[in-house]
C-alpha positions in Angstrom: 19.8 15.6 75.8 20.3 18.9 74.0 22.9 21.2 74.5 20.8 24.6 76.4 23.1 27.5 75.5 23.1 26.3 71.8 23.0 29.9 69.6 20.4 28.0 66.8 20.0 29.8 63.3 16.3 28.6 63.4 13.8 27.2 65.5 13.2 24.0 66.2 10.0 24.1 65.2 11.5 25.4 61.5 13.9 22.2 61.6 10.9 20.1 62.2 8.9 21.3 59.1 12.1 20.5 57.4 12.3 17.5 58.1 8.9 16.6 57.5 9.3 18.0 53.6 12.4 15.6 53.3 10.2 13.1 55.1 7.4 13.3 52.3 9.6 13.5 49.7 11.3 10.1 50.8 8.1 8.6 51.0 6.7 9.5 47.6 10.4 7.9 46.4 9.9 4.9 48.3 13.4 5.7 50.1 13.4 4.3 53.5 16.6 6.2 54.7 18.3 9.2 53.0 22.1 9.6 53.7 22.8 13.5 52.6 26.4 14.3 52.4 26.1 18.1 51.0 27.3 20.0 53.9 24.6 23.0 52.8 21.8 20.1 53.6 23.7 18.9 56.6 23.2 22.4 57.6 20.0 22.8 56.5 18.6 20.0 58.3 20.4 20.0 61.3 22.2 23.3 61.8 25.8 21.6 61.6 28.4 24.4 61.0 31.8 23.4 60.8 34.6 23.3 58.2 34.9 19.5 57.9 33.4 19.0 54.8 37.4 17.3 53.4 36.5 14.2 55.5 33.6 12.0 55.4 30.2 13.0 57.0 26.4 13.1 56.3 22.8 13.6 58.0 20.7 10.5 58.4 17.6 10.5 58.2 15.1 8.2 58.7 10.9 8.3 59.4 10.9 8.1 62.8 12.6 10.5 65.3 15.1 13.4 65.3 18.2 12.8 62.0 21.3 11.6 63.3 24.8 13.6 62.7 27.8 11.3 61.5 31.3 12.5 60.8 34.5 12.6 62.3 35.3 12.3 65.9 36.8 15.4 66.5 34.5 17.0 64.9 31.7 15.3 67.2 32.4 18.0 69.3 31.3 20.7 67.0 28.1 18.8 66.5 27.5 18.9 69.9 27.9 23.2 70.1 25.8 23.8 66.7 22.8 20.8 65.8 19.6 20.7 67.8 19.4 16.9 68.3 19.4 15.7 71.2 23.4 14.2 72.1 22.0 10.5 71.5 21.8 11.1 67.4 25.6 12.6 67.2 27.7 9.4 65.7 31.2 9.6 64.7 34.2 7.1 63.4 37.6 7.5 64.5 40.8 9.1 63.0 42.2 5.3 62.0 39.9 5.7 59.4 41.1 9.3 58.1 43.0 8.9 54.6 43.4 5.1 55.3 44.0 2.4 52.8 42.7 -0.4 55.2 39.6 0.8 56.3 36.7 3.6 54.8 34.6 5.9 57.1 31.7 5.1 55.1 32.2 1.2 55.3 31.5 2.2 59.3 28.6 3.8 58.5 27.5 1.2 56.7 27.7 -0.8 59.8 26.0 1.5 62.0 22.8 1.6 59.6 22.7 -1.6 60.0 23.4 -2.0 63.9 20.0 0.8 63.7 17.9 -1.7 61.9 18.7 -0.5 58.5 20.9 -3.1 56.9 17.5 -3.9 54.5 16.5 -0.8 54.0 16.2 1.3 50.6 19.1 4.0 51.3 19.0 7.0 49.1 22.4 8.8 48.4 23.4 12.3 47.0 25.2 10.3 44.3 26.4 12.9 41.8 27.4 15.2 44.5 30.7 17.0 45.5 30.9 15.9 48.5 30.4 11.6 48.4 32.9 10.6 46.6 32.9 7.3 44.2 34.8 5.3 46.8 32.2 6.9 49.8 29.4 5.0 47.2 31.7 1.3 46.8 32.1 1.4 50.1 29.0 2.1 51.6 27.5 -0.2 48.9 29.7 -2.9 50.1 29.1 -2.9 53.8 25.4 -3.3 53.5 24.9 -6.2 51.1 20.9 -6.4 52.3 20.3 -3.3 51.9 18.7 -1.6 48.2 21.5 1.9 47.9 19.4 4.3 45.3 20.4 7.7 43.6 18.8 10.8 45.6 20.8 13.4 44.4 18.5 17.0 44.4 16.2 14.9 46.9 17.0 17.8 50.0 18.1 20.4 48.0 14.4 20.2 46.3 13.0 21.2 49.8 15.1 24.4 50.2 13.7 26.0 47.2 11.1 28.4 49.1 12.5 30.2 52.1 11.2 30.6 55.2 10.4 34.5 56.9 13.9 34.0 58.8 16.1 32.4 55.8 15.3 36.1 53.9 16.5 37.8 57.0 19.6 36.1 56.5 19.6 36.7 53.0 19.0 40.4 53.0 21.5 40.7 55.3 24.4 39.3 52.9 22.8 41.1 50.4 23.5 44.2 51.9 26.7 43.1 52.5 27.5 42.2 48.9 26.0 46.2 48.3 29.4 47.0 50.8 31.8 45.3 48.8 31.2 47.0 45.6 30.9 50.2 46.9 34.1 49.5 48.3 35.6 48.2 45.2 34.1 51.6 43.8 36.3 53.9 46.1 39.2 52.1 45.3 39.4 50.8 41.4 41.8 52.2 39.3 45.0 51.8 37.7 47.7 51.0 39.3 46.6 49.3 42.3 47.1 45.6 42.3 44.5 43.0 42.1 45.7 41.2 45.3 45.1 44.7 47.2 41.8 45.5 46.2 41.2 41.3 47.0 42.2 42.2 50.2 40.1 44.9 50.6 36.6 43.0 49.7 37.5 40.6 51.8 37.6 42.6 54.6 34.5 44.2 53.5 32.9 40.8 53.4 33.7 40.0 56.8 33.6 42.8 58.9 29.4 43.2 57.4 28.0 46.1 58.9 27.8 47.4 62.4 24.5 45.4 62.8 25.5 42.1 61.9 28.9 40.5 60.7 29.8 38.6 57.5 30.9 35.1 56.5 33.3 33.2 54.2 31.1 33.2 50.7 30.8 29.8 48.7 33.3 31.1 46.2 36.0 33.3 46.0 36.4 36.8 44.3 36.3 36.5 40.6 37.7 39.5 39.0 39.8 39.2 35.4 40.4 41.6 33.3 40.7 42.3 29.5 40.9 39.2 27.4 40.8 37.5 30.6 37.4 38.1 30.9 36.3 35.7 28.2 37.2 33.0 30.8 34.2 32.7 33.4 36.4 31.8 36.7 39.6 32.8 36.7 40.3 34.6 40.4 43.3 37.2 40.6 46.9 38.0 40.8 49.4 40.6 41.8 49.3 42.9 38.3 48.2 46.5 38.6 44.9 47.7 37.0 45.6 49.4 34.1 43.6 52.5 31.6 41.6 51.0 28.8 40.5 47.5 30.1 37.3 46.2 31.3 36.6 44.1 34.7 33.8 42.2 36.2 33.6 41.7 39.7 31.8 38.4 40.8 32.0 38.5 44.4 28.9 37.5 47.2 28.2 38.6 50.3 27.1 36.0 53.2 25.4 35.7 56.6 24.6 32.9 58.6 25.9 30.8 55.7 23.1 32.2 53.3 25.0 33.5 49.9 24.6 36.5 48.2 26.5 37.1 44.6 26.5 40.0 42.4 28.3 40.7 39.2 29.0 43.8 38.2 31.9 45.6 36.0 33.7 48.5 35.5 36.1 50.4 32.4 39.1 51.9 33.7 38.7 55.0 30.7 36.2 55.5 27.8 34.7 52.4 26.6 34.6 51.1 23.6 31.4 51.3 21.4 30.5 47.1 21.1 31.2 47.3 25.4 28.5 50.2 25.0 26.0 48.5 23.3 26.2 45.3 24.8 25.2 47.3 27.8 22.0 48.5 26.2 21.1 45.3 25.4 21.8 43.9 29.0 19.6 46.6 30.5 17.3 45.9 28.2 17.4 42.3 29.0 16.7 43.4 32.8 14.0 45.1 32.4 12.0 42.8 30.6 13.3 40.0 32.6 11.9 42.1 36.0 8.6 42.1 34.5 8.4 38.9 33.7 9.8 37.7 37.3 6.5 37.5 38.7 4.6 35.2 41.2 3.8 32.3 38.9 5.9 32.0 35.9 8.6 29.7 35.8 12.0 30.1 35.4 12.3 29.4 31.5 9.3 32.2 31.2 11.8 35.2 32.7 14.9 33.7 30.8 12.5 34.0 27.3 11.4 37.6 28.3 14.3 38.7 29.2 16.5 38.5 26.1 16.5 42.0 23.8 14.0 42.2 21.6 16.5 43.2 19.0 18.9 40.7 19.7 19.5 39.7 16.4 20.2 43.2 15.2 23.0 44.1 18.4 26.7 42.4 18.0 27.1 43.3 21.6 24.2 40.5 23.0 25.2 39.0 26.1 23.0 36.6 28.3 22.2 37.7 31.4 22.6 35.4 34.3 18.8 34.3 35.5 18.8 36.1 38.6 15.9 34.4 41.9 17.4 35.3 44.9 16.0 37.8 47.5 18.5 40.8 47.2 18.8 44.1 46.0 18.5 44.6 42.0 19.1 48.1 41.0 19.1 49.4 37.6 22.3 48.3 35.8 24.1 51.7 35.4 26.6 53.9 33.8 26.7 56.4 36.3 30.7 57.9 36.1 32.8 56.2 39.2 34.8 59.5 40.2 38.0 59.3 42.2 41.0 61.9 43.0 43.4 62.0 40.2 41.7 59.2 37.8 39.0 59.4 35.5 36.4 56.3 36.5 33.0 55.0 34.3 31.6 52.2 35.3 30.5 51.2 31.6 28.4 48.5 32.7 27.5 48.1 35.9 25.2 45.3 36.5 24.0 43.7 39.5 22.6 39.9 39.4 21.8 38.1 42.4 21.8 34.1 42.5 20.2 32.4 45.0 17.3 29.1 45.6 14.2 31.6 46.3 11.3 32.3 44.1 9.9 35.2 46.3 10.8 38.4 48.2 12.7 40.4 45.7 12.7 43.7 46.5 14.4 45.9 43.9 15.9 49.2 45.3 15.9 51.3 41.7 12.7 50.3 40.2 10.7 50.4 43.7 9.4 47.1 43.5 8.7 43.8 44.8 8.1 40.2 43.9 6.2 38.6 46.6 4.5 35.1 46.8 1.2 36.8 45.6 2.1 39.3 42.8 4.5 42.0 41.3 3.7 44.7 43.7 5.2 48.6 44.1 7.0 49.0 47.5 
């Protein structure tokens, strides 16, 4: 039976019609069971919460009754306090089989698909996934010899694209969180405080939220290099002080109920340099024609075409802008001056992107508008 007191991100009802787009989706495949191992579908399907992704576990589901939770035993018990199943669908393998060389958790699963009638089933996998490893596919592959194992990869993931009422709750909560860390980031730039410090500082940001609602650990961590650094897309931080004269980009996210919100922007400690300058116009350009564009209806490709400068080819400084879909606040990019005691501060570009699975509700704060399921509308 389920557990009563469970604190649920959804409703069951919203889990059901989750299921039942996985369910069609397996059907039109021909996919008799799908075994997702992505802990944001695990989540998604079953509102499994725990940090136990570094061993093996997946959702089951098949097209009859409720999925069934599998991972480790001692992590059972955290299946128990967050999934809405009833206790009946919560399966687990034991430690023995924890970075073993004699034995692989997902041979056992293999067996328990086939003690549930499965072991001549077509089984579709998240193959080219993070999270199911090459030996996760041998052995599950070996320990059902009847059975037909078939890529899925994107088969869940797919069903997420459109949010529901209560996923933008979530959402707009983390982006209003992200909105937090930069102003923070704002109050404190400049040179001579070290990058660890100011790390410390968002992160606190990030998790304390707001006095309505609290944060969570984001997908990725603070990206923040500096100077020629910057050429590289991921580096994260050290100890070194900010100095005058160099540029930085902040690509942090905010996040709620484990809904993620990134946004890039950056900052010059000084004056900026004149190619910095105009690759800024061109960015804002970019925006703005790319917020036009980003309307009910048009695909993806359409905005990223639209966006782009129309005098690209004449401006040294182009940059692509990341292709921004998530439900967040998109202000203006801006150069308004970031003033602090004692230190001159210009943000010289200061863009905001947000990243994210939805293709409606953006609200944009600046331009006082908002991209709903039916139409480009003003707020």
């Amino acid at each position: 039976m389920p557990v009563p007191d469970l604190d649920l991100p959804f409703s069951r009802d919203e889990y059901a019609k989750r299921l039942a787009m996985v369910r069609a989706a397996m059907d039109e495949r021909g996919i008799e069971v799908m075994v997702a191992a992505d802990p944001s579908n695990m989540g998604w399907l079953t509102g499994y919460d725990g940090w136990s992704f570094y061993t093996p576990q997946a959702v089951i589901i098949s097209h009859d009754g409720e999925p069934w939770w599998w991972g480790r035993r001692m992590d059972a018990n955290g299946a128990h306090r967050t999934v809405y199943m009833d206790e009946s669908r919560i399966l687990d393998y034991s430690d023995d089989h924890v970075m073993s060389t004699e034995r692989h958790a997902f041979g056992q699963l293999g067996g328990l698909l086939t003690d549930l009638g499965f072991g001549s089933a077509r089984i579709g996998v998240e193959l080219d996934n993070y999270y199911y490893s090459a030996s996760a596919h041998q052995n599950l592959v070996a320990s059902l010899p009847g059975a037909e194992v078939v890529d899925a990869t994107g088969l869940v993931n797919w069903q997420r694209g459109v949010k529901s009422e209560q996923e933008l709750v979530y959402m707009r909560r983390a982006a209003r969180i992200v909105e937090r860390m930069h102003d923070r980031i704002r109050e404190l730039f400049e040179p001579g405080l070290r990058k660890c410090d100011l790390v410390g500082e968002i992160y606190l940001t990030a998790i304390s939220g707001t006095e309505e609602f609290g944060g969570d650990y984001a997908a990725f961590v603070p990206m923040l290099p500096t100077g020629a650094d910057a050429s590289a897309p991921h580096l994260t931080w050290d100890d070194k002080p900010f100095e005058s004269g160099q540029g930085t980009f902040f690509e942090i996210a905010g996040a709620h109920r484990r809904y993620q919100l990134p946004l890039c922007r950056s900052a010059f400690l000084g004056t900026p340099p004149p190619e910095m300058l105009e690759a800024e116009k061109a960015l804002i350009e970019g925006l703005e024609a790319g917020l036009v564009a980003a309307q009910a209806g048009n695909r993806a490709c359409d905005v990223a075409r639209l966006r782009r400068p129309s005098s690209r080819g004449s401006r040294p400084g182009w940059l692509p802008l990341r292709l921004a879909t998530g439900p967040a606040t998109w202000p203006t990019p801006s150069t308004k001056p970031w003033r602090g005691t004692g230190s001159t501060r210009r943000a010289a570009v200061a863009i905001r992107s947000v990243s994210a699975t939805h293709r409606t509700g953006v609200s944009a704060q600046s331009h006082s508008a908002r991209l709903t399921s039916r139409s480009w509308s003003p707020a």
